[in-house]
N, C-alpha and C positions, 0 to 999 in steps of 0.2 A: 402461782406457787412454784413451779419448775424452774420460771425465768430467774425469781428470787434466788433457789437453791443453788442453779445453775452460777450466778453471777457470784456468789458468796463462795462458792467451791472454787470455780475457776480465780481468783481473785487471791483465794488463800495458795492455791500453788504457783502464781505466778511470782505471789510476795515471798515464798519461800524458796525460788529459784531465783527469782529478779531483785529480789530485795522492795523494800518499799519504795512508793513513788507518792509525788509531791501535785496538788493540786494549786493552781492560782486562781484566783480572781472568783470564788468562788460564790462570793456574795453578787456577782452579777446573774448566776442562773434566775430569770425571771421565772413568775410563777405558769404551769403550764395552762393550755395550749403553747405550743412557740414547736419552730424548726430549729434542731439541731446540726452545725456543718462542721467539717473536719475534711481535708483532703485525705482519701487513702493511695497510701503508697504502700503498705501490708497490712495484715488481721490485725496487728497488737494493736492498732490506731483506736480502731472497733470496741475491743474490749477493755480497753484500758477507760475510754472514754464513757462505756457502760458502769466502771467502776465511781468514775469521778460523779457522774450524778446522782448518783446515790441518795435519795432513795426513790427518787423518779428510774419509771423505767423508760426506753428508747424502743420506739416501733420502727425497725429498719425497713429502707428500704436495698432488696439484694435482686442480683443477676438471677433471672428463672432457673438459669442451668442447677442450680443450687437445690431445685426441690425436685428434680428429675425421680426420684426413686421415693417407695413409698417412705421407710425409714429418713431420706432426708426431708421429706416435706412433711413429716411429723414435728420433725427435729425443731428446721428451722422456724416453723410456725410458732412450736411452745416456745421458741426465743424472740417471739413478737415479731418475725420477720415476715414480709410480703415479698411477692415475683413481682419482678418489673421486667420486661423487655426492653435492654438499652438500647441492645441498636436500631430497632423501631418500636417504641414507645407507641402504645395504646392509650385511649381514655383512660382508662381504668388505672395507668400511673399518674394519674392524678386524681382522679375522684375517689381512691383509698386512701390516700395520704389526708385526704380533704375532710373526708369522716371520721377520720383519727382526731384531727383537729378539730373538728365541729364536735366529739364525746370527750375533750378534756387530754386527750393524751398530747404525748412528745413523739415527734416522728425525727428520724434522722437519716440523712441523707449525704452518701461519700462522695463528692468526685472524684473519680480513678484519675492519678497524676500528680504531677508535679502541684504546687500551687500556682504556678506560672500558664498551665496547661489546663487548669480546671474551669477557666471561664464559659465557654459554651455549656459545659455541662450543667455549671449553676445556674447559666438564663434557660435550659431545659428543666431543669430540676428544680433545687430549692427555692429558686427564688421563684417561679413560677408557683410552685405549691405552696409558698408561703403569703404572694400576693391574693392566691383565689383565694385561701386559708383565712385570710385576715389577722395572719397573728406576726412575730417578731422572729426574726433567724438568731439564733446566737451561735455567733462565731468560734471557735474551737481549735486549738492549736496542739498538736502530738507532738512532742519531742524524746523519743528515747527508742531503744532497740528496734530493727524492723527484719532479725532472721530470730533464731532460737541460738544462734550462737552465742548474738550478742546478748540478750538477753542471759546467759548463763554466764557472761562477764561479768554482767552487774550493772550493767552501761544505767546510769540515771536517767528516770524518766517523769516528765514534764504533762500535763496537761494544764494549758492556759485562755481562759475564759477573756473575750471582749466584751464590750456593753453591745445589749441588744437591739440590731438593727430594723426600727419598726418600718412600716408597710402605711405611713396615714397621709404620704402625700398623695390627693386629689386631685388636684390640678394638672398632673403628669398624662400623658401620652402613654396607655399601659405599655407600648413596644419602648420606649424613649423610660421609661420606669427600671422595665427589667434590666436594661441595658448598666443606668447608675446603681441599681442596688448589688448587680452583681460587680460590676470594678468596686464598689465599698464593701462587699463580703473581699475579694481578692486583697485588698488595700490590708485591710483587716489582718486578715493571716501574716500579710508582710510584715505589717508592724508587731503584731504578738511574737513572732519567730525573732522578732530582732530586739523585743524585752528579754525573750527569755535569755538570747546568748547573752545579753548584757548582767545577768540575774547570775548565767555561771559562771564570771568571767570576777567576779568579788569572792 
């Protein structure tokens, strides 16, 4: 109920600062289980993209430092958020994501950076939790404000869905797997970012 309230609240002052924003490709969100990707380069990526899926919610996964204090490990919990330790990752940033998906949910998962820069992180990450997972990554592309400035411009903003990247080849070498699903998650992004500028450019 929170995270609803939450997403519905935030969502309405962001459309009445930012104005409205445009979703694509929307008929490709498969039905859940699946991993959700998006590279973060700031928060609006996050919430924007908690907007677009609507009415599925996202079980993020975020930095520990995030739930340091009691009020923020209240916080970020009722926003479906789990601690992960990035810079050394535990079992346990993977066997939460893994039970999320084994009970029906959406987990989603940012790589910090560029989308140029995000590869390691995706053969640590999603793609790894998405191959033990068993389910499909769908790709996810942010395009529009990343301070509060701009966002008070009015700068248009983008969220653009790829088809879902399934996990059913067998015959793969899982290290020689992670390797290709993460350059086709990265592929991915390249190509979505270069529909869209093509989409504002008419």
């Amino acid at each position: 109920m929170f995270y609803t309230f939450a997403r519905n609240f935030v969502q309405v002052i962001l459309t009445i600062i930012g104005g409205r924003f445009k979703v694509q490709n929307k008929d490709k969100i498969p039905e859940a289980p699946f991993v959700v990707v998006s590279t973060h380069t700031s928060w609006m990526e996050i919430l924007y993209l908690g907007f677009a899926i609507k009415p599925l919610q996202i079980h993020y996964m975020a930095k520990q430092e995030l739930f340091k204090t009691k009020t923020l490990n209240w916080l970020m919990r009722h926003l479906n958020a789990f601690p992960v330790n990035r810079e050394n990752p535990g079992p346990s940033a993977i066997k939460l994501p893994i039970r999320l998906l084994k009970d029906g949910k959406v987990v989603g998962i940012f790589p910090s950076g560029t989308r140029k820069s995000a590869g390691l992180h995706l053969k640590r990450g999603a793609v790894t939790v998405a191959l033990k997972g068993k389910v499909p990554i769908l790709p996810a592309v942010y395009d529009g404000p990343k301070t509060v400035g701009e966002l008070f411009k009015r700068k248009k903003v983008i969220i653009r869905f790829g088809d879902p990247i399934p996990f059913n080849d067998k015959d793969i070498d899982q290290k020689e797997l992670l390797e290709i699903k993460s350059e086709e998650v990265l592929k991915t992004f390249e190509r979505l970012q270069a529909e869209i500028d093509a989409t504002k450019q008419k």
